[in-house]
N, C-alpha and C positions, 0 to 999 in steps of 0.2 A: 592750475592753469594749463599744465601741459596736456593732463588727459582731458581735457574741455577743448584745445586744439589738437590731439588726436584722434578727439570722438568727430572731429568736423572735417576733419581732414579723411576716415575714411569715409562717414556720410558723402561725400563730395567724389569719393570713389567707385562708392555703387553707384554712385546716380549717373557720373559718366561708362561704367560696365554696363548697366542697362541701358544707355543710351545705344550705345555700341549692335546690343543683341536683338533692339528694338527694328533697326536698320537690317538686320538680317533677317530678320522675320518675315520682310515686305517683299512679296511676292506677284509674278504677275497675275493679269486678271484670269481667272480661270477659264480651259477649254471645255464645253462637253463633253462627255466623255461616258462612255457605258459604264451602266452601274458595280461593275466590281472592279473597273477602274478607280470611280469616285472613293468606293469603299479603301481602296490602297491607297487612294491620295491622302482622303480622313484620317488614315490611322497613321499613313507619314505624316501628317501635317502635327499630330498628336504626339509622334514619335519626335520631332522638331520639337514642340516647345518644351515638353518633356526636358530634351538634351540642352536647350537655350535654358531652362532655368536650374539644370544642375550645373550649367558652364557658371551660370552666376551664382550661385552659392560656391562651386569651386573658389572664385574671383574671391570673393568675399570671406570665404576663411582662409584660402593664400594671406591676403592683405589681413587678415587680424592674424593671424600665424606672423608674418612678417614683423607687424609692428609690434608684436607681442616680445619678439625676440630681440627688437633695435633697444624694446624699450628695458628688457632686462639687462642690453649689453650696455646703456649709457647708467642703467642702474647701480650694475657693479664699478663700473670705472668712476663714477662718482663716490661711491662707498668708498675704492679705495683714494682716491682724492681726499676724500675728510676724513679718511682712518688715518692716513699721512697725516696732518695737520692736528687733529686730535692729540697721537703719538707724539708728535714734536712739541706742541703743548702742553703734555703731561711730565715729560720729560724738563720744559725749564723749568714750569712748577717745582717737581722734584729737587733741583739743581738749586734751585731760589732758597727752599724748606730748609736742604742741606748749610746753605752758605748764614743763611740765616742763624741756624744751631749752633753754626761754630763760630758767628760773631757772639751770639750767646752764652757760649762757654767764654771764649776769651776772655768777654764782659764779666763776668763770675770770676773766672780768675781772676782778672784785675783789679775787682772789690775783694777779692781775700787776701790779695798782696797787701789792699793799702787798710784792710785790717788787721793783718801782722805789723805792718810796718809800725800804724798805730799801737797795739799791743806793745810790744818792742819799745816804743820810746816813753810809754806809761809806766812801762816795769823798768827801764834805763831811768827815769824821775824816781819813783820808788823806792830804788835802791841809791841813789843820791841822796834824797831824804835819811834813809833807817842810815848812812855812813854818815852822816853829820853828830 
């Protein structure tokens, strides 16, 4: 979505650059003039759109140069936004895995407690038995 509105957003910018150079280009009506005058007007006039359509290519890759670079700089500040957030989610994952394992151990411990403790009162009967 956003490069489909940057691609229209500088379409919208040539088209006002061109407007712009279109307006400079209009000239008054011409005077007579002896012919090696004509021939210097021709080749200025030649010499004009010449510079009028490198000014607009100039415009035109200023403006992709520009947004080329907004568009790397909001690129990075976003990466690092969701490296932040990633980061901090990998970390309580971690911290969850951890707490987890050692309700796990505990849990294990606590079943071999109450299988001693078992044991223990099996072999306490046992031996009250073999004393009788």
């Amino acid at each position: 979505m956003r490069k489909i509105a940057m691609v229209l957003l500088l379409i919208c910018m040539m088209a006002f650059s061109t407007g712009c150079v279109k307006e400079q280009e209009k000239e008054p009506e011409p005077v007579p003039a002896s012919t090696l005058e004509q021939e210097f007007s021709e080749s200025h006039q030649k010499f004009e759109e010449r510079r009028s359509l490198a000014h607009t290519g100039f415009v035109v890759c200023g403006i992709i140069v520009v947004a080329g670079v907004l568009f790397k700089l909001v690129a990075i500040i976003t990466a690092a936004i969701t490296g932040t957030k990633h980061g901090n989610q990998l970390k309580r994952e971690k911290e969850q895995r951890e707490r987890k394992a050692l309700q796990d151990t505990q849990t294990n411990y606590q079943r071999e407690q109450q299988r001693y403790r078992e044991y223990m009162t099996e072999r306490r009967e046992r031996e009250r038995k073999k004393g009788r």
